[in-house]
ROZARO-445905 format. One record per residue (C-alpha): z, y, x; residue in three letters. Coordinates in steps of 0.25 Angstrom, whole numbers. Each point is the difference from the previous one (the first is absolute). Example, Ala and Ser with C-alpha at 12.3 -4.5 7.8 and 13.67 -1.06 7.14 Angstrom:
<pts>
      Z      Y      X   aa
     31    -18     49  ALA
     -2     14      6  SER
</pts>
This chain:
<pts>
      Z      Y      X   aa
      0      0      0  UNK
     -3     14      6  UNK
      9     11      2  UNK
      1     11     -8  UNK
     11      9      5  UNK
    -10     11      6  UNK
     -6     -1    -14  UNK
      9     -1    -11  UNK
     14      1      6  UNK
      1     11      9  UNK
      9     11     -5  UNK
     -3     13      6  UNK
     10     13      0  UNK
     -9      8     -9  UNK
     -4    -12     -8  UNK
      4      5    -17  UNK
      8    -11     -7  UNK
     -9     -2    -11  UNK
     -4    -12     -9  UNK
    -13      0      6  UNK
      4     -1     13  UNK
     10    -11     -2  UNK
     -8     -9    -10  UNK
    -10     -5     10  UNK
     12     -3      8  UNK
      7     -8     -9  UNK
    -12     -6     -5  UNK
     -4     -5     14  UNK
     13     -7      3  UNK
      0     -7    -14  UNK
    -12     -6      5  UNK
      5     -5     12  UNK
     13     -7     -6  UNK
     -6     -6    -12  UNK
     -8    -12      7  UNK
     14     -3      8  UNK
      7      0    -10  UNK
     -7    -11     -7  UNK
      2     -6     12  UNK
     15     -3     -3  UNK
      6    -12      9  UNK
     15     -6     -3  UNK
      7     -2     15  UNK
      9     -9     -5  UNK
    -14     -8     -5  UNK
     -6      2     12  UNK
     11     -5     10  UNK
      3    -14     -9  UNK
    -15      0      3  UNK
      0      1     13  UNK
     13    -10      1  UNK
     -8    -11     -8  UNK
    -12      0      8  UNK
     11     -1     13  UNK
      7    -12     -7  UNK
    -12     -8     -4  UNK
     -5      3     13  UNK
     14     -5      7  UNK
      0    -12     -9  UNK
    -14     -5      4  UNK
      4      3     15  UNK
     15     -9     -4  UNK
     -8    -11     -8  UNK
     -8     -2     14  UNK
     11     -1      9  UNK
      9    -10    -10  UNK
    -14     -7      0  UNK
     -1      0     14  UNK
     15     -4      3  UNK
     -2    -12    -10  UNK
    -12     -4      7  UNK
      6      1     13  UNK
     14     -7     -5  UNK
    -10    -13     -4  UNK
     -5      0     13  UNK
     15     -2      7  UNK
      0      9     10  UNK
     12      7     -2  UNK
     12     -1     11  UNK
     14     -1     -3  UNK
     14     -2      9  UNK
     10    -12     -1  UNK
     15      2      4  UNK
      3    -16     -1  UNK
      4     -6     12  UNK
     -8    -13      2  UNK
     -6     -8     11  UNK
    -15      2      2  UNK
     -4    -15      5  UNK
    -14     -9      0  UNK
     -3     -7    -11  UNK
     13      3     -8  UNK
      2      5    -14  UNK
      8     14     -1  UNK
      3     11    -13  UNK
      1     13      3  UNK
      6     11     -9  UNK
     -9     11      0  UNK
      7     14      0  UNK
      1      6    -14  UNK
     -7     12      2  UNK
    -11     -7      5  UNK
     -1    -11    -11  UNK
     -9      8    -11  UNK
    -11      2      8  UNK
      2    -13     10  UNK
    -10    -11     -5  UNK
     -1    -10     12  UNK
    -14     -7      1  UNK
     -4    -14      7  UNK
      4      4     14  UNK
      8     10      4  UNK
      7      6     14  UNK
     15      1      2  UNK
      3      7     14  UNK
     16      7      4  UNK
      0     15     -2  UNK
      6     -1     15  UNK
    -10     -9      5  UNK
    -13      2     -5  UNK
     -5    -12     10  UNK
      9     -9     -7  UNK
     -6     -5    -12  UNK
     -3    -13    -10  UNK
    -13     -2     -7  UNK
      4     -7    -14  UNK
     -6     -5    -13  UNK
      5      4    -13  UNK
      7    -11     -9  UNK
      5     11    -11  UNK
      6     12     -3  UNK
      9      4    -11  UNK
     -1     15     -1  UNK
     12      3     -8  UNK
      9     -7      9  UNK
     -8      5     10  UNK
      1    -16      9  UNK
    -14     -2      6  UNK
     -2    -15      5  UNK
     -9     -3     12  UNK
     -3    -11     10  UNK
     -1      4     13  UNK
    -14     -3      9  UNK
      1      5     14  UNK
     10      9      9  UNK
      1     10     10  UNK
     12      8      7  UNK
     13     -2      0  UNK
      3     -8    -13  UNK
     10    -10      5  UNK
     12      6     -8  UNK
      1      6    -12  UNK
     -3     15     -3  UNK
      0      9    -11  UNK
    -10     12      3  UNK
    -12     -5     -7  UNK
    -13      7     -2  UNK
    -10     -7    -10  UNK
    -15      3      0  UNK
    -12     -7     -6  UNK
     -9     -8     10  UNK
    -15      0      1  UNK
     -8    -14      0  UNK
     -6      7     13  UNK
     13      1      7  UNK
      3    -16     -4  UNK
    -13     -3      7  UNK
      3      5     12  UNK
     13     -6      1  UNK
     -7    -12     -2  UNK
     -9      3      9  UNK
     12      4     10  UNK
      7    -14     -3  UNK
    -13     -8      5  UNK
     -2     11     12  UNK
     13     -3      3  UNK
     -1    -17     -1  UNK
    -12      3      9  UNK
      6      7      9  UNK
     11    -11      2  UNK
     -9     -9      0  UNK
     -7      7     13  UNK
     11      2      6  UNK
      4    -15     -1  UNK
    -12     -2      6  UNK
     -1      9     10  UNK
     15     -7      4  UNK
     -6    -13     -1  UNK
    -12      5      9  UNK
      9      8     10  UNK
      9    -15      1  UNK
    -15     -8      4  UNK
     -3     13     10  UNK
     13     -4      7  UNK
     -2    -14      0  UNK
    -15      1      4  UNK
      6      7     12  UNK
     11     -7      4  UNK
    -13    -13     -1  UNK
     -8     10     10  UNK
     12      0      9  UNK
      1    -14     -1  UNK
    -15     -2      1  UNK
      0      8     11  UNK
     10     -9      8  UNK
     -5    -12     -4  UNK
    -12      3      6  UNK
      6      3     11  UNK
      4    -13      1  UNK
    -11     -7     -3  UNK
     -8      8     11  UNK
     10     -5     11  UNK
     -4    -14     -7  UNK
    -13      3      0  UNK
     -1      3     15  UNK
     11    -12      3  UNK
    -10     -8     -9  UNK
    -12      5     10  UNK
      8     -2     14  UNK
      3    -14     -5  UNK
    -14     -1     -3  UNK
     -6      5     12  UNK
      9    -10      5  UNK
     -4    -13     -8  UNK
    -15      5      3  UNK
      5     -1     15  UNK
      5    -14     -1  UNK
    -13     -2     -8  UNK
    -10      3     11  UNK
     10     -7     10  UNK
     -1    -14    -10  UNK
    -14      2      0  UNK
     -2     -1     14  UNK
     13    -12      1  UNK
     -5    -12      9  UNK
      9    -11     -2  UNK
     -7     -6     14  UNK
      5     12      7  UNK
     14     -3     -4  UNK
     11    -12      3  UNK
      1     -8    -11  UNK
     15     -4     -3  UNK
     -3    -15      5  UNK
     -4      7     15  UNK
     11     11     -1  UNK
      9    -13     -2  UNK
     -7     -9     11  UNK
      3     13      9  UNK
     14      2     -3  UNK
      3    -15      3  UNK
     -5      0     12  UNK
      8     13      3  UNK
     12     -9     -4  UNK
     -4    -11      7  UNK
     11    -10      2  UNK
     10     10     -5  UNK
     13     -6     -9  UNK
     -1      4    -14  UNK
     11     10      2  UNK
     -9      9      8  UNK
      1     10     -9  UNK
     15      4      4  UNK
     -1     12      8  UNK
     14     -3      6  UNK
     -4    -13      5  UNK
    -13      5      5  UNK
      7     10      7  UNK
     10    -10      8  UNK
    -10     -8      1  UNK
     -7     11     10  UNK
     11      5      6  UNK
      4    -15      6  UNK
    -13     -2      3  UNK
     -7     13      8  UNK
    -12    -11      5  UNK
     -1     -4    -13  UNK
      0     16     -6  UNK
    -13      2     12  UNK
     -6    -11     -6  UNK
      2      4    -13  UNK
     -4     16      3  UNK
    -14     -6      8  UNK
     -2     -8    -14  UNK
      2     11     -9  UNK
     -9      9      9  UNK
    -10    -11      1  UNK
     -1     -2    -15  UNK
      0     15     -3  UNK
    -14      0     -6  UNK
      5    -13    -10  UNK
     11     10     -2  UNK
     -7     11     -3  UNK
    -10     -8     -9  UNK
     12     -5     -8  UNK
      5     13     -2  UNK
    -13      5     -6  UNK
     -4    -12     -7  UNK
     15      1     -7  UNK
     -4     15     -3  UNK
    -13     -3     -8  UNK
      7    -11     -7  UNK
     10      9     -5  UNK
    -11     12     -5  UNK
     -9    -11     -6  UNK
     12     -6     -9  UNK
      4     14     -4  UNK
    -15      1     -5  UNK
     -4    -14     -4  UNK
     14     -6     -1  UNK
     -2    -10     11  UNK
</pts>
């Protein structure tokens, strides 16, 4: 709408108060305030307005959320805390009472995780068997450990546990039967090393003593191929044979007593008699070479029965 003060509404000093000159004014300002006042708006009308479209609006915003709370409630995902002081051992049943500010909203799936509040490393993964809700008593069997669990405690944080997570402590599990059973092996391995060593020790001193037999072997069979060659050219006819060894020694003995072999009556037998003992000297001289032949003959008969067993 356009101004009209300069127009209409200015009033000067000089100006005469007169109908005409107040009419057109009146007149002007009735025809701006008639359209606004058909126009007439209750506050009171307008803010329960205002304050409908804000509830309605809130309630659509509530009814999500509850929605959203129920959807996750039936998903079990909600945590809760335990005060009940139990024993958290393998593959032993165990109830729990689930604080009571916790129990609207606790709704325990399949598998959950209970850990201490102190010791977050310390925890049980357990199976659900039931839970009563209005006394609050929630029954579970216990799967698998970790931490210190041996007594009893009374700090207990609950929380759900994904299928993901059970996975990898199956996974973990076998990882950790693995790695025993490398470990075993590896023991096992590390006792044969030893052994294998201790048989290389060994090895190497039997072969030590089978060298020194090898080379006693080859002396001895140097030797033996030595009395080979020495056989091979043996000429009995070069040889006394026993029957002339004993003609010889007979003849040596001649009329002798058969007690000549006593050294002591040989020896009186010389001293009494020093012609005797000449005769006796010029005898053994002149038989040296019979001698010498016996004593060769005897020699050859000794190496032939070591060999041929004469």
């Amino acid at each position: 709408m356009p101004r009209l003060f300069e127009r209409f509404y200015r009033w000067g000093r000089t100006d005469p108060i007169t109908a005409d000159r107040l009419n057109p004014i009146f007149e002007s300002l009735d025809d701006r305030l008639f359209p606004l006042e058909a126009v007439v708006i209750s506050w009171e009308q307008a803010l329960a307005t205002v304050q409908d479209r804000v509830l309605l609006r809130s309630e659509d915003v509530i009814a999500g959320l509850r929605n959203r709370l129920i959807e996750i409630t039936q998903l079990s995902w909600l945590t809760g805390r335990s005060g009940t002081s139990v024993v958290l051992a393998s593959d032993t049943d165990v109830s729990l009472i689930v604080d009571e500010a916790d129990r609207p909203l606790f709704t325990p799936g399949p598998f959950a995780v209970i850990s201490r509040t102190s010791d977050p490393y310390a925890y049980a993964i357990v199976r659900t068997a039931g839970f009563d809700r209005t006394r609050g008593q929630w029954d579970v069997r216990v799967v698998a450990t970790a931490g210190n669990l041996a007594a009893a405690h009374t700090d207990w944080s609950i929380a759900a546990v994904a299928g993901s997570s059970l996975a990898q402590m199956v996974w973990l599990a076998e990882g950790k039967t693995a790695r025993d059973a490398t470990l075993a092996a590896r023991d096992l391995i590390d006792g044969y090393a030893k052994r294998t060593a201790a048989d290389v020790v060994s090895t190497g001193l039997n072969r030590a003593g089978a060298e020194a037999a090898a080379a006693n072997a080859t002396t001895k069979a140097s030797e033996a191929g030595a009395a080979a060659d020495r056989a091979a050219t043996f000429d009995p006819s070069t040889y006394a044979t026993k029957a002339s060894v004993a003609a010889q020694f007979t003849a040596l003995k001649g009329s002798v007593s058969a007690s000549y072999d006593t050294l002591g009556k040989l020896e009186a037998g010389l001293t009494a008699n020093a012609t005797a003992t000449l005769n006796l000297a010029n005898m053994v001289s002149a038989n040296a070479a019979d001698i010498s032949t016996l004593q060769r003959a005897r020699a050859d008969h000794d190496f032939f029965a070591r060999f041929f067993g004469g």
